[in-house]
mmCIF file as Biopython writes it, N, C-alpha, C and O atoms, coordinates in Angstrom:
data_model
#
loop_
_atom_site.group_PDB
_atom_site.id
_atom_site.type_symbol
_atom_site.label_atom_id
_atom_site.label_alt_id
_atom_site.label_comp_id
_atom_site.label_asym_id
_atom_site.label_entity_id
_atom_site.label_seq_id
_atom_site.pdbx_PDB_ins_code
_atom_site.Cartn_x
_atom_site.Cartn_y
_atom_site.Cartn_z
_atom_site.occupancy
_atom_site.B_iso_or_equiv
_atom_site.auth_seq_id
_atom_site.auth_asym_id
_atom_site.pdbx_PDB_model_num
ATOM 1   N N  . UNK A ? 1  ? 10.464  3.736   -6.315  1.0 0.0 1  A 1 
ATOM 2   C CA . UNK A ? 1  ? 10.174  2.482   -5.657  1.0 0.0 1  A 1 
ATOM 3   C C  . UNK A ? 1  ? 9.611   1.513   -6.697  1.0 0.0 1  A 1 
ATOM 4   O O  . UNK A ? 1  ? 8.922   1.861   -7.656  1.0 0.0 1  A 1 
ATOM 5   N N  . UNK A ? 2  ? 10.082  -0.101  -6.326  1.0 0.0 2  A 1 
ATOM 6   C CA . UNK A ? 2  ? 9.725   -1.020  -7.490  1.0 0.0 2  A 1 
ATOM 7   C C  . UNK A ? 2  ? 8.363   -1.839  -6.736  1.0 0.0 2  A 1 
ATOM 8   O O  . UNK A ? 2  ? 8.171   -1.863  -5.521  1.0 0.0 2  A 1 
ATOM 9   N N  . UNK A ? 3  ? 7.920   -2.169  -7.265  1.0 0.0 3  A 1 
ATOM 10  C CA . UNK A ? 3  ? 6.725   -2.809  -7.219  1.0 0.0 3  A 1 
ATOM 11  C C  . UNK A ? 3  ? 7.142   -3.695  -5.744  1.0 0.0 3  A 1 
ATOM 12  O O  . UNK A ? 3  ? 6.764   -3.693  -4.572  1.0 0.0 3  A 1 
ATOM 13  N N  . UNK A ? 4  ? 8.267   -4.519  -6.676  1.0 0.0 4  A 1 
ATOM 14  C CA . UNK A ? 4  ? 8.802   -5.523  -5.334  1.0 0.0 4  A 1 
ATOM 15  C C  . UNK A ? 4  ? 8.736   -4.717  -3.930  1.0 0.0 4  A 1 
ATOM 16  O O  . UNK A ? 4  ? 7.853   -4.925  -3.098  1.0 0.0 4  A 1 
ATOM 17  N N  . UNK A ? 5  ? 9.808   -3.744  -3.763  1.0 0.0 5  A 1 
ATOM 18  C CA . UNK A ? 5  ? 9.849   -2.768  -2.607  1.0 0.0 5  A 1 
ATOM 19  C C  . UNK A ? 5  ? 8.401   -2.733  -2.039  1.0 0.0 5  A 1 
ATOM 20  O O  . UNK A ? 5  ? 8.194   -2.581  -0.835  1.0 0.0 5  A 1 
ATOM 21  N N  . UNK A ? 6  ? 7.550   -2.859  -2.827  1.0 0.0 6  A 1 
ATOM 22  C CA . UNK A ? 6  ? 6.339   -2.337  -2.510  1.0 0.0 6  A 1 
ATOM 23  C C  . UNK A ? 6  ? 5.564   -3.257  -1.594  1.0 0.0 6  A 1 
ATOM 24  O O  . UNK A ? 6  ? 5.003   -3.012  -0.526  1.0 0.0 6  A 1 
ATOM 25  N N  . UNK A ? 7  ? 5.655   -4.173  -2.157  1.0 0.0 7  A 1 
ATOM 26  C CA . UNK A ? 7  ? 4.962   -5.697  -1.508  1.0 0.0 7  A 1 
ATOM 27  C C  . UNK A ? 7  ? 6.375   -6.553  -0.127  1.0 0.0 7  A 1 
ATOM 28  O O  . UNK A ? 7  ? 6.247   -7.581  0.538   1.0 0.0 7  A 1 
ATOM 29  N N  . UNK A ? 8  ? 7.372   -5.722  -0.177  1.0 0.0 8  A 1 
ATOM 30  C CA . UNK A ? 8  ? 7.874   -6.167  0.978   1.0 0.0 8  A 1 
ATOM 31  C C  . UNK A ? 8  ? 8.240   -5.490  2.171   1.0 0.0 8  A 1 
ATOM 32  O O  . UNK A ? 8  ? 8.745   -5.981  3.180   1.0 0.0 8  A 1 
ATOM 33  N N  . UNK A ? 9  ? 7.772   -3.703  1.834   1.0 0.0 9  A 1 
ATOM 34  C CA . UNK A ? 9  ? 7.046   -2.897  2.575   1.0 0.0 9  A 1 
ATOM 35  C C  . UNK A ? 9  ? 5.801   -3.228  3.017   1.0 0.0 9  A 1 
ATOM 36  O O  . UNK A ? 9  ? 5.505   -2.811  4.137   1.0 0.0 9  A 1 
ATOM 37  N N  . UNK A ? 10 ? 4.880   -3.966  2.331   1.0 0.0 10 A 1 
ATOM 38  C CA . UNK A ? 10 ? 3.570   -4.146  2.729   1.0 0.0 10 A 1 
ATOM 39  C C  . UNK A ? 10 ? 3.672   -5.439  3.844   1.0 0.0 10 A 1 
ATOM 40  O O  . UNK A ? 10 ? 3.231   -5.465  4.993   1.0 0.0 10 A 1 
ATOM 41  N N  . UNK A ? 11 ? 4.528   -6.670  2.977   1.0 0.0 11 A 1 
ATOM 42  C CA . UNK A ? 11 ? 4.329   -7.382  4.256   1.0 0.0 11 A 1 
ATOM 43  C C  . UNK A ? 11 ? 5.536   -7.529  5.615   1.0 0.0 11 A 1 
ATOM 44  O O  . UNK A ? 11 ? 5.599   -8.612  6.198   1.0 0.0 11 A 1 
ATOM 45  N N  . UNK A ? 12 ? 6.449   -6.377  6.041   1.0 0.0 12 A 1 
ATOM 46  C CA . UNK A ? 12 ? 7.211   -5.656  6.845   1.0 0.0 12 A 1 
ATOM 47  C C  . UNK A ? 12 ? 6.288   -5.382  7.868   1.0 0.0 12 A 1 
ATOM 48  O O  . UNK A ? 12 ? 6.478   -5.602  9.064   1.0 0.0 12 A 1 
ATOM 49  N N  . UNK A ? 13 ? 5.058   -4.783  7.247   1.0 0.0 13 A 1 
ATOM 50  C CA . UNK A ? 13 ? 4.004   -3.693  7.826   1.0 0.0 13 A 1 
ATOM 51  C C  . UNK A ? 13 ? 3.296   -4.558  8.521   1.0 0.0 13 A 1 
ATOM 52  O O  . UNK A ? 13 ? 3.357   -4.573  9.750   1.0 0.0 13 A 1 
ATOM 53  N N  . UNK A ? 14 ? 2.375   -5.560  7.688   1.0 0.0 14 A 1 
ATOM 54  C CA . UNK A ? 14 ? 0.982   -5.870  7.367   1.0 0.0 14 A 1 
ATOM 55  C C  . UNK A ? 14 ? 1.291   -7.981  7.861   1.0 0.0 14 A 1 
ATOM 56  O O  . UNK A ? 14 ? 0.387   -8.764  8.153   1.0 0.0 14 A 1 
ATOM 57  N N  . UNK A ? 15 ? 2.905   -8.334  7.777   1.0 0.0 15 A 1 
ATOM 58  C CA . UNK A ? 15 ? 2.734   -9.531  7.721   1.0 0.0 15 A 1 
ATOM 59  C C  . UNK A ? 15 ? 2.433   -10.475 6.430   1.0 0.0 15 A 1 
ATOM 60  O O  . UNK A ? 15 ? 1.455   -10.347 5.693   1.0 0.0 15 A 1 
ATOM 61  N N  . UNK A ? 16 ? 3.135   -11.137 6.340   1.0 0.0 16 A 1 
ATOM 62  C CA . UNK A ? 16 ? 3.411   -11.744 4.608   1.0 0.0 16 A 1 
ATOM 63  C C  . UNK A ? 16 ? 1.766   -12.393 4.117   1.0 0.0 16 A 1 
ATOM 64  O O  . UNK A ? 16 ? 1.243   -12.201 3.020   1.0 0.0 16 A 1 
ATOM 65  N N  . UNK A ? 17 ? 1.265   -13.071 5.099   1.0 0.0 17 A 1 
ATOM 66  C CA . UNK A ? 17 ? -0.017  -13.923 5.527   1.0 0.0 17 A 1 
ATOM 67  C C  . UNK A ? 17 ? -1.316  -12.436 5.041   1.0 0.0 17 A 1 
ATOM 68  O O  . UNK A ? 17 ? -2.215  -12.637 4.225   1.0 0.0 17 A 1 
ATOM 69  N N  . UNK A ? 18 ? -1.166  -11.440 5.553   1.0 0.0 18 A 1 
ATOM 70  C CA . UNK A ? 18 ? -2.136  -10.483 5.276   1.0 0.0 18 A 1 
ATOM 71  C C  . UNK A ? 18 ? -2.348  -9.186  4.433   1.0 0.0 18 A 1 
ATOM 72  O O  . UNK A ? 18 ? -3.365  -8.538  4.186   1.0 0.0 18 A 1 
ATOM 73  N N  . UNK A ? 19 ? -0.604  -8.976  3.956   1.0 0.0 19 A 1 
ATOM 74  C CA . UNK A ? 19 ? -0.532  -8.075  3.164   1.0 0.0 19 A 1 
ATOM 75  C C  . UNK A ? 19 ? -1.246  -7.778  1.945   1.0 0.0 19 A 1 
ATOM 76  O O  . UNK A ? 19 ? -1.546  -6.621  1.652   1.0 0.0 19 A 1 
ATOM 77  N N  . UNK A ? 20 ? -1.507  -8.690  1.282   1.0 0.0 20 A 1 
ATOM 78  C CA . UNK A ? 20 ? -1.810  -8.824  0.260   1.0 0.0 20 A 1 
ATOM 79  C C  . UNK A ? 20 ? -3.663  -9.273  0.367   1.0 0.0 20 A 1 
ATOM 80  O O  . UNK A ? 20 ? -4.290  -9.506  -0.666  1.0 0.0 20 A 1 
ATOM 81  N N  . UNK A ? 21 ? -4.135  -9.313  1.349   1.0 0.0 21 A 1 
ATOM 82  C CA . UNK A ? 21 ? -5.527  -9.487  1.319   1.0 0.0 21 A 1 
ATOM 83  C C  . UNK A ? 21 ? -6.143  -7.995  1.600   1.0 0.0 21 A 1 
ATOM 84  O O  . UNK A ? 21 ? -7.085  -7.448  1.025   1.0 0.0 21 A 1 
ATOM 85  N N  . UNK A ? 22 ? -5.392  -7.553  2.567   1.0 0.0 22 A 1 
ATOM 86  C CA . UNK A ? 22 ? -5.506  -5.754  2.695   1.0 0.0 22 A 1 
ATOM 87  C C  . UNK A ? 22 ? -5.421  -4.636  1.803   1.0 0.0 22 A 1 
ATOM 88  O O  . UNK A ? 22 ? -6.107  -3.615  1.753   1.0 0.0 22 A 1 
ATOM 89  N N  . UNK A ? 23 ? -4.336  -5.066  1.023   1.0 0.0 23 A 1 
ATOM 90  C CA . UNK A ? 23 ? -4.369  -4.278  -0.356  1.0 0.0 23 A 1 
ATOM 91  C C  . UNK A ? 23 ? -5.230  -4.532  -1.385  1.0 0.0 23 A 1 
ATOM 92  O O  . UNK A ? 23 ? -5.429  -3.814  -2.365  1.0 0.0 23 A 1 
ATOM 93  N N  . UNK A ? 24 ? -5.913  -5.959  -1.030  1.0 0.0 24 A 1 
ATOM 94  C CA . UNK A ? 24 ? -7.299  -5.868  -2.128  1.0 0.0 24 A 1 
ATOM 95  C C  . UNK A ? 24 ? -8.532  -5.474  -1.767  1.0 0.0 24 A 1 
ATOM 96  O O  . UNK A ? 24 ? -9.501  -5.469  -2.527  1.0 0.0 24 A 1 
ATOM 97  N N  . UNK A ? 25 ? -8.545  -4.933  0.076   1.0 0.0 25 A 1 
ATOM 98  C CA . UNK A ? 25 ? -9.925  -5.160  0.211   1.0 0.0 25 A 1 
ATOM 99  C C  . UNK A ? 25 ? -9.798  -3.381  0.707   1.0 0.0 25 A 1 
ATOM 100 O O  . UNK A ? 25 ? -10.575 -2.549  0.239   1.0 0.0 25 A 1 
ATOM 101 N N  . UNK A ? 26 ? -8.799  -3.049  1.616   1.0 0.0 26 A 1 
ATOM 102 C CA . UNK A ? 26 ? -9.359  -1.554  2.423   1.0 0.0 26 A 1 
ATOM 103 C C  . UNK A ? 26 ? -8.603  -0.333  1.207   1.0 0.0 26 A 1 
ATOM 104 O O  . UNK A ? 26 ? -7.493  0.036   0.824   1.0 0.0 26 A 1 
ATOM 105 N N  . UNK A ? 27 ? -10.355 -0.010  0.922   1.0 0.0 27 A 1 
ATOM 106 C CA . UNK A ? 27 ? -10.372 1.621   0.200   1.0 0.0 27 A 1 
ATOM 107 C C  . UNK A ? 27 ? -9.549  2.762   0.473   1.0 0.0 27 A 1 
ATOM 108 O O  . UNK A ? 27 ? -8.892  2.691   1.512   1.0 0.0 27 A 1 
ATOM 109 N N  . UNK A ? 28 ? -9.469  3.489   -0.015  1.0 0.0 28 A 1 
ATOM 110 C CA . UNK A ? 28 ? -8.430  4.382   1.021   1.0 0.0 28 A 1 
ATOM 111 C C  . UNK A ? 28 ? -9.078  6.022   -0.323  1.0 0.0 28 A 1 
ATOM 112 O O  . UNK A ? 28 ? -9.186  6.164   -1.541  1.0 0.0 28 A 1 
ATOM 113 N N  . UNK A ? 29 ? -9.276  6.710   0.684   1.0 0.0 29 A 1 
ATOM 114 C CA . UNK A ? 29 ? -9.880  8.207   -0.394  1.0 0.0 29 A 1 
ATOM 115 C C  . UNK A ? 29 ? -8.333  8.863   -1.120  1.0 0.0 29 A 1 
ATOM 116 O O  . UNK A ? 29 ? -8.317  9.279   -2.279  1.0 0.0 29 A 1 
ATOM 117 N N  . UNK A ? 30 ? -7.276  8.864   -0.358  1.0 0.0 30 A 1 
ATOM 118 C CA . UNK A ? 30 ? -5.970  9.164   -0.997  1.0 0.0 30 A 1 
ATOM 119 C C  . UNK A ? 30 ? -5.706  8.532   -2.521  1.0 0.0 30 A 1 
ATOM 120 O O  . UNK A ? 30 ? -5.093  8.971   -3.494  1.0 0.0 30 A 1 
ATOM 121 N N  . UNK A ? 31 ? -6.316  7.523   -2.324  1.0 0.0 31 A 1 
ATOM 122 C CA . UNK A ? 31 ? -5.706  6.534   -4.242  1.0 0.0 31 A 1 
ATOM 123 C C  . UNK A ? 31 ? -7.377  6.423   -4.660  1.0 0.0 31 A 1 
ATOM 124 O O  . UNK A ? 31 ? -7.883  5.407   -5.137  1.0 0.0 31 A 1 
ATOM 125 N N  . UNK A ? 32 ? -8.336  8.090   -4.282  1.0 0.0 32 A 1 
ATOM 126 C CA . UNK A ? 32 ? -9.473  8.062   -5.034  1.0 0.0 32 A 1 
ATOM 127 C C  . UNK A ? 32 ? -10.379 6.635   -4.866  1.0 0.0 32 A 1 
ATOM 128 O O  . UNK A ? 32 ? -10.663 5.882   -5.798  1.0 0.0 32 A 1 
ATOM 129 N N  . UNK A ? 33 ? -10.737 6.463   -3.528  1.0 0.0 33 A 1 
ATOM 130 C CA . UNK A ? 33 ? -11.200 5.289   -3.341  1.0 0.0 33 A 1 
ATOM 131 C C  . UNK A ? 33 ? -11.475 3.935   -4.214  1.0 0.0 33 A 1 
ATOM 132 O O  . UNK A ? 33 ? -12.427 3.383   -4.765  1.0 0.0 33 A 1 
ATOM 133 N N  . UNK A ? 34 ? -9.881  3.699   -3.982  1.0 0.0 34 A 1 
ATOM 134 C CA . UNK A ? 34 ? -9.517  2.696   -4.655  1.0 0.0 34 A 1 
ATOM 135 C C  . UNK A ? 34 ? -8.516  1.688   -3.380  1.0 0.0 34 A 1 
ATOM 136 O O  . UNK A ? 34 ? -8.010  2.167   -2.365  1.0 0.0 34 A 1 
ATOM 137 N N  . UNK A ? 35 ? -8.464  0.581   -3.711  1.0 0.0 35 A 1 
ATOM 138 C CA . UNK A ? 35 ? -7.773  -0.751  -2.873  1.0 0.0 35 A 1 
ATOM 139 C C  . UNK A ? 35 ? -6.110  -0.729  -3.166  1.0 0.0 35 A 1 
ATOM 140 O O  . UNK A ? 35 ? -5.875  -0.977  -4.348  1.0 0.0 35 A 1 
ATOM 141 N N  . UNK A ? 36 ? -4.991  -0.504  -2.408  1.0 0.0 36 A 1 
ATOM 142 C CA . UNK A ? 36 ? -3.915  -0.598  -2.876  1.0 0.0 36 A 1 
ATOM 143 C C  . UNK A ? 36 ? -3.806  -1.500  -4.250  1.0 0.0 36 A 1 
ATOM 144 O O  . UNK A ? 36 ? -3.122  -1.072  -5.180  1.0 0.0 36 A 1 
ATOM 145 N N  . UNK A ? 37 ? -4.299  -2.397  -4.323  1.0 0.0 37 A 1 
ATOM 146 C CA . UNK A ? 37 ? -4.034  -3.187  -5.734  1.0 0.0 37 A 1 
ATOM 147 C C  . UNK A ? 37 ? -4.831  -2.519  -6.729  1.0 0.0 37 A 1 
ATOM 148 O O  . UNK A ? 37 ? -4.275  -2.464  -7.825  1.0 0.0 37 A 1 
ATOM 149 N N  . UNK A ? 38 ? -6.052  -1.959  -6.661  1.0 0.0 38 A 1 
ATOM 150 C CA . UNK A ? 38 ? -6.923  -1.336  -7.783  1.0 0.0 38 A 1 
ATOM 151 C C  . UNK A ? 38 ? -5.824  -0.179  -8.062  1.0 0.0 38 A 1 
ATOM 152 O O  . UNK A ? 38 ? -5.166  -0.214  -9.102  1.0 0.0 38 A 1 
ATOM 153 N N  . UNK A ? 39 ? -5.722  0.401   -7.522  1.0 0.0 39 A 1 
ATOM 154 C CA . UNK A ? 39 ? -4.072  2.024   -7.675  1.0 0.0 39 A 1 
ATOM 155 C C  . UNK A ? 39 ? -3.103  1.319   -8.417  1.0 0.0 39 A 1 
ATOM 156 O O  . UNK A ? 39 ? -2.850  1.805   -9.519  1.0 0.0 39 A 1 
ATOM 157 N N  . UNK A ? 40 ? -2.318  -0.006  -7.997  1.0 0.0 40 A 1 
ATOM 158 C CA . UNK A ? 40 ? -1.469  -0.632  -8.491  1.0 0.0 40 A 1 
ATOM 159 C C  . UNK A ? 40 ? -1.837  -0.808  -9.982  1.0 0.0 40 A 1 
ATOM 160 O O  . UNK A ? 40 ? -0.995  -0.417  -10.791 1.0 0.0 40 A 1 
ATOM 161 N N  . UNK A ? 41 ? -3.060  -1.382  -10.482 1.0 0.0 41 A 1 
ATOM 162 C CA . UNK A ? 41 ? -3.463  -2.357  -11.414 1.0 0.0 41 A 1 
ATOM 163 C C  . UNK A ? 41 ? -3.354  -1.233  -12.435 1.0 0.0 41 A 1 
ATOM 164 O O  . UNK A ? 41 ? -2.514  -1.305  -13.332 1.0 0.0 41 A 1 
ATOM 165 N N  . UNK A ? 42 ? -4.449  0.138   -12.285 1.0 0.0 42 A 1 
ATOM 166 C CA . UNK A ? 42 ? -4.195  1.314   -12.998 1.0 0.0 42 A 1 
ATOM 167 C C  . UNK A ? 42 ? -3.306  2.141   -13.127 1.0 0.0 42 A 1 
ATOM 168 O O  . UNK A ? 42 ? -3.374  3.089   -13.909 1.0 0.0 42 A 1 
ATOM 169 N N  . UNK A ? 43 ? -2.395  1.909   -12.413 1.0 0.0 43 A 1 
ATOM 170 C CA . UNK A ? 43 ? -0.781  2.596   -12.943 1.0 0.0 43 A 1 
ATOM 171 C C  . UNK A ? 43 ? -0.234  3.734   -12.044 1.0 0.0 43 A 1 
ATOM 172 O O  . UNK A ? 43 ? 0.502   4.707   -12.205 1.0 0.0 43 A 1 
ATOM 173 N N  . UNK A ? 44 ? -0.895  3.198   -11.074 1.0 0.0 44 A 1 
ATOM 174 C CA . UNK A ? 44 ? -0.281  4.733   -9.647  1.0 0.0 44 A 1 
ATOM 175 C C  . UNK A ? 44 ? 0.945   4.433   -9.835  1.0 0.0 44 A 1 
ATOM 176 O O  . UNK A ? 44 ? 1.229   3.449   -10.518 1.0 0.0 44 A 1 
ATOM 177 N N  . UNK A ? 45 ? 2.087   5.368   -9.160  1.0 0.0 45 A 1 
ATOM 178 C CA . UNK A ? 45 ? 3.373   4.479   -8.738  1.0 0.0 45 A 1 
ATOM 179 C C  . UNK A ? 45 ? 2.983   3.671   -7.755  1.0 0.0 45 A 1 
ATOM 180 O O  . UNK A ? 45 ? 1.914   3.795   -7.158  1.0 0.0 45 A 1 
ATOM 181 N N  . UNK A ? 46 ? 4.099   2.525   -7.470  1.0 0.0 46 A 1 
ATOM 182 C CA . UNK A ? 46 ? 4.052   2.120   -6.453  1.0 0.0 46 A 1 
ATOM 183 C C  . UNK A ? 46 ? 4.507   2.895   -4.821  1.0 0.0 46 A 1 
ATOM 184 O O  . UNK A ? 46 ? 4.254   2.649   -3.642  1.0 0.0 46 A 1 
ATOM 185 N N  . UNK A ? 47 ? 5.072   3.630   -5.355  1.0 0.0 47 A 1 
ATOM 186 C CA . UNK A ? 47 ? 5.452   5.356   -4.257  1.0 0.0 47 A 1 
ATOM 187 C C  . UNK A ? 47 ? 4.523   5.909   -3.822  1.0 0.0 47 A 1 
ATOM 188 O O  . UNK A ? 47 ? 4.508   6.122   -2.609  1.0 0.0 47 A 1 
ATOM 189 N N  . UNK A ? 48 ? 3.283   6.392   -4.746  1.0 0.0 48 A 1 
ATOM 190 C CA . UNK A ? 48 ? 2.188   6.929   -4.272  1.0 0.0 48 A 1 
ATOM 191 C C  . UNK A ? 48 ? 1.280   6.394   -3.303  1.0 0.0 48 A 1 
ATOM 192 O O  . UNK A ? 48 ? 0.698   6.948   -2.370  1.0 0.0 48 A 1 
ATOM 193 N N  . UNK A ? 49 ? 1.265   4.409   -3.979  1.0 0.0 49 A 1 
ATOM 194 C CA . UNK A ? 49 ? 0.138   4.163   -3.649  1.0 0.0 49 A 1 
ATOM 195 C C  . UNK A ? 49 ? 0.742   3.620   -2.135  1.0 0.0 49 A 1 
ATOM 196 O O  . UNK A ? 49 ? -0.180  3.332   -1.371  1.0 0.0 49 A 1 
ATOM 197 N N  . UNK A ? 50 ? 2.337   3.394   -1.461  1.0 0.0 50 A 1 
ATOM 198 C CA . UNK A ? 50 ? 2.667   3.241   -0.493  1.0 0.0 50 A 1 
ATOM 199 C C  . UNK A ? 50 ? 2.301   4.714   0.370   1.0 0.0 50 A 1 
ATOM 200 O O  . UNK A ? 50 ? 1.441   4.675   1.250   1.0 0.0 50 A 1 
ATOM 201 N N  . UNK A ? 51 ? 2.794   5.596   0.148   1.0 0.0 51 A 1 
ATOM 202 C CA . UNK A ? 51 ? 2.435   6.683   0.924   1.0 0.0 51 A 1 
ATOM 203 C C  . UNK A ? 51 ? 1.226   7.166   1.148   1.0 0.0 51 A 1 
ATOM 204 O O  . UNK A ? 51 ? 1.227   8.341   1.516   1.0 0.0 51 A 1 
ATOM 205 N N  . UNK A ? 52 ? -0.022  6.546   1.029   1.0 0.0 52 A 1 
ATOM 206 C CA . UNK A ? 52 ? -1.580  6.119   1.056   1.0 0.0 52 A 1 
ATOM 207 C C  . UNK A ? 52 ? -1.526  5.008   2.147   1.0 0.0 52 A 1 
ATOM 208 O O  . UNK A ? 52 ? -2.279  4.846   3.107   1.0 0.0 52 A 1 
ATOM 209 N N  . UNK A ? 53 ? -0.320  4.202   1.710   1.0 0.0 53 A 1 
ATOM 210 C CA . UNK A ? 53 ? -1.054  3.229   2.935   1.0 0.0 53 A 1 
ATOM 211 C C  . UNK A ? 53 ? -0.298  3.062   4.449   1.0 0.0 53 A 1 
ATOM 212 O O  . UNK A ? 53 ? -0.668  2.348   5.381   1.0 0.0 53 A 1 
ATOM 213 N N  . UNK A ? 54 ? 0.923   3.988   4.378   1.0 0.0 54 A 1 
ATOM 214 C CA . UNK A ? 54 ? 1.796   4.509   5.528   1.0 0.0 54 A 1 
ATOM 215 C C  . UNK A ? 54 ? 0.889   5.194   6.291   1.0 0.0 54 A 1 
ATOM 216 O O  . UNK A ? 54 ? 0.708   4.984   7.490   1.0 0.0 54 A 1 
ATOM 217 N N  . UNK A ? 55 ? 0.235   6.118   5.538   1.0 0.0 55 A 1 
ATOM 218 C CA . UNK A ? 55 ? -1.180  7.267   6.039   1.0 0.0 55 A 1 
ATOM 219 C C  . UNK A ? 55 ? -1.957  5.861   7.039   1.0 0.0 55 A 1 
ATOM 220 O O  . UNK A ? 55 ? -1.838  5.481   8.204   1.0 0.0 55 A 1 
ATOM 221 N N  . UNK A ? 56 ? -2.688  5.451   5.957   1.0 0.0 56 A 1 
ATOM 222 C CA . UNK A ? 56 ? -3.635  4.685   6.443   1.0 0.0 56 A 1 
ATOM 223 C C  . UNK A ? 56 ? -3.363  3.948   7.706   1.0 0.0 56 A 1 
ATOM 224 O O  . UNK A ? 56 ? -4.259  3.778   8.533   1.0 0.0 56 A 1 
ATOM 225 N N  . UNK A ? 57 ? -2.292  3.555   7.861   1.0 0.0 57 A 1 
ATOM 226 C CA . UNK A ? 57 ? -1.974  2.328   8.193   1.0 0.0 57 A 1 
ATOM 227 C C  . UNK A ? 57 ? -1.033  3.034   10.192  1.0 0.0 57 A 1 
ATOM 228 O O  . UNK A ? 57 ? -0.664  2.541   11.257  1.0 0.0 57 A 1 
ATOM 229 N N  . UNK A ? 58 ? -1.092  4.064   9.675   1.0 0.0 58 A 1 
ATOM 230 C CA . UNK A ? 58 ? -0.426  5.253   10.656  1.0 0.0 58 A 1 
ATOM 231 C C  . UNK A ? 58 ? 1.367   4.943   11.239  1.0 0.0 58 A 1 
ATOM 232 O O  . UNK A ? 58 ? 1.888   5.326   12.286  1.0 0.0 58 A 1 
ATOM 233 N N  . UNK A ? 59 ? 1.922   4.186   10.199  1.0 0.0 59 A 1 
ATOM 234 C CA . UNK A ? 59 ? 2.826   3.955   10.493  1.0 0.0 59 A 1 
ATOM 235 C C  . UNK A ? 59 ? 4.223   5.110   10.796  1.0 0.0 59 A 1 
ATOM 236 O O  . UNK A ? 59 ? 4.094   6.320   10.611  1.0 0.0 59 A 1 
ATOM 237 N N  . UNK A ? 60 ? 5.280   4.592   11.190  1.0 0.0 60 A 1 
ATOM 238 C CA . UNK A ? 60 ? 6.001   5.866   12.004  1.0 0.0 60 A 1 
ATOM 239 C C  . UNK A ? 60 ? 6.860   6.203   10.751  1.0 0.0 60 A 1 
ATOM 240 O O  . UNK A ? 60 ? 6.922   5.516   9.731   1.0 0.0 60 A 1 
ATOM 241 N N  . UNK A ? 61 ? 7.550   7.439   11.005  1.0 0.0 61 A 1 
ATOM 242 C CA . UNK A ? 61 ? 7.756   8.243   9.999   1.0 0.0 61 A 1 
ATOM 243 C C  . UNK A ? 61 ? 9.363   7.513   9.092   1.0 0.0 61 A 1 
ATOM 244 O O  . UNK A ? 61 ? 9.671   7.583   7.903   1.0 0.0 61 A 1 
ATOM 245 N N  . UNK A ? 62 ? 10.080  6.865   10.247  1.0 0.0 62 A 1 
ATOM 246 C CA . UNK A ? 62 ? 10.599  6.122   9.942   1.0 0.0 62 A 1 
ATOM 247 C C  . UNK A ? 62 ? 10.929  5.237   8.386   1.0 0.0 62 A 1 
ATOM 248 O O  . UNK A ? 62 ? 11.887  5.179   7.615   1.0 0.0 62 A 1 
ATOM 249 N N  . UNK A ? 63 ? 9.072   4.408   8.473   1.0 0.0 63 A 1 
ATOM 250 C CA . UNK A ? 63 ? 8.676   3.626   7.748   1.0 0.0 63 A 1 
ATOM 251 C C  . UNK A ? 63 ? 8.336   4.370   6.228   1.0 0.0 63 A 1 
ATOM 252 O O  . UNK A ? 63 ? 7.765   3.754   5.329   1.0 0.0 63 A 1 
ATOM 253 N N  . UNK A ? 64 ? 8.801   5.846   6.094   1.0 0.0 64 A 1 
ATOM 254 C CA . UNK A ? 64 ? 8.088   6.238   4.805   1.0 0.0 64 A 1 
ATOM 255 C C  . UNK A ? 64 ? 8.892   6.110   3.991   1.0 0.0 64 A 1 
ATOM 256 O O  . UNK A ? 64 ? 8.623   6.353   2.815   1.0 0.0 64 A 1 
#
C-alpha cells in the first residue's frame, strides 16, 4: 500500500474534512502509542499503520 492509498482509505473512512486531524491526534497502542501520522513520519508501512486504524476504527472486514 502507497501512502496515497493510505490517506484515501482514511478519508473513505474518516471523511476528507477529518481524516487527517484523527491521524494526528488518536494514539493507538498497536503503532506503540503513536498517532497514525507519528507511525507514518517514522517509517511504519503505510499497511501496518492502516491495519491499526481499521482495528481502531472497527471497521468491517471488507474495508481491510
Amino acid at each position: 500500500m502507497r501512502h496515497t492509498e493510505f490517506w484515501e482509505r482514511m478519508e473513505q473512512a474518516l471523511g476528507p474534512a477529518y481524516a487527517r486531524v484523527w491521524a494526528g491526534q488518536f494514539v493507538m497502542a498497536e503503532l506503540e502509542g503513536r498517532t497514525a501520522h507519528e507511525a507514518l513520519d517514522a517509517g511504519e508501512s503505510p499497511q501496518r499503520v492502516w491495519r491499526a486504524v481499521h482495528a481502531a476504527l472497527g471497521l468491517p472486514a471488507r474495508e481491510r
